[in-house]
N, C-alpha and C positions, 0 to 999 in steps of 0.2 A: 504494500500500500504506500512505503513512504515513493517510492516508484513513480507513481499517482500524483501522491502530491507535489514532487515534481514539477512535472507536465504541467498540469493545471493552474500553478502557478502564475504559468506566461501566459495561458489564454486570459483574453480580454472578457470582463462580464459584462460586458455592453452588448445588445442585440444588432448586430449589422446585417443590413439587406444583401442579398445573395445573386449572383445570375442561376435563374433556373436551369438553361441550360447546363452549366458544370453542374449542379450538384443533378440534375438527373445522369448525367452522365456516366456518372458512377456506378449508377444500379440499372443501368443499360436501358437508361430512355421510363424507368417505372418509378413515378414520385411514392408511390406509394411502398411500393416496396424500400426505396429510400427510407421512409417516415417511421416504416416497421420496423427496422434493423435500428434504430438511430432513438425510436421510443424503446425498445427491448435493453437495449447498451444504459441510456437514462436513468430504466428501472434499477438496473445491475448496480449503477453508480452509487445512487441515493442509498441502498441499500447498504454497499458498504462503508461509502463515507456515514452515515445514519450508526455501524455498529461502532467506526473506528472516534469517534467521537464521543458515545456513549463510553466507551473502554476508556478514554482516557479522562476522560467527566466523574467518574465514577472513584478514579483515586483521591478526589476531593472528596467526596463525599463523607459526611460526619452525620449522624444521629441527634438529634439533641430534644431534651424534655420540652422544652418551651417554645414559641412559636416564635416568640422577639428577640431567641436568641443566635438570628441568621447575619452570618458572616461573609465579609465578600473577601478572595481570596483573588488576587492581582492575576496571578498567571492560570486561572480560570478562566478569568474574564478577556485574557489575552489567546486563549484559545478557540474561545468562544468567538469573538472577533475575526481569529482567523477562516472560523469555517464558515464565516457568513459575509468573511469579502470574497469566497469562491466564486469562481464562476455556476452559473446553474448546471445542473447537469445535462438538461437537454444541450446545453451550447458544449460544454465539455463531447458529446458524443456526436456533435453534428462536427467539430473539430476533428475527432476522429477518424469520423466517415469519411469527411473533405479530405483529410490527408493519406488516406487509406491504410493508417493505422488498425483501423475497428475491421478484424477478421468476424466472417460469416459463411455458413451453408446451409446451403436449402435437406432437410431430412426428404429422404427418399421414400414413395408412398408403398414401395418393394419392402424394406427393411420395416417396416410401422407396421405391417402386417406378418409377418413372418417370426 
């Protein structure tokens, strides 16, 4: 994952408009087939930035009796920050796709039955 964060880094989290043309190009003329590969990658992302986040949140974590007795903890709050100046992960996978990093194949209706 830190792999990931990497990457993601340098992408930009602003939304920029696209030539339709390249990005169907990629998925041989099928926007939609684009959109699926590119939502599916999305889901994968959120999912695991969502656990690796959680995982590292969690070492702060402290129990406490009373409700007023909540603490703010600097490199919490510095983490927190960081997972929320990310890029989205639709645009992190549309990155992908564009650059033909994001590997994909079609399952075969031969093997699903057999």
């Amino acid at each position: 994952m830190a792999d990931l964060k990497q990457k993601v880094q340098g992408i930009d989290p602003d939304l920029k408009a696209m030539d339709l043309k390249k990005f169907t190009a990629k998925s041989e003329g099928n926007i939609y087939e684009a959109l699926a590969v590119i939502g599916k990658r999305a889901g994968d992302l959120v999912t695991d930035l969502k656990i690796e986040l959680h995982g590292k949140l969690e070492e702060f974590a402290v129990t406490y009796d009373a409700i007023e007795e909540v603490m703010e903890n600097k490199e919490q709050l510095e983490i927190s920050k960081f997972y929320e100046r990310l890029a989205n992960p639709a645009l992190i996978a549309t990155n992908e796709f564009m650059e033909g990093t994001l590997e994909y194949e079609y399952k075969n209706d031969e093997d699903q039955e057999s």
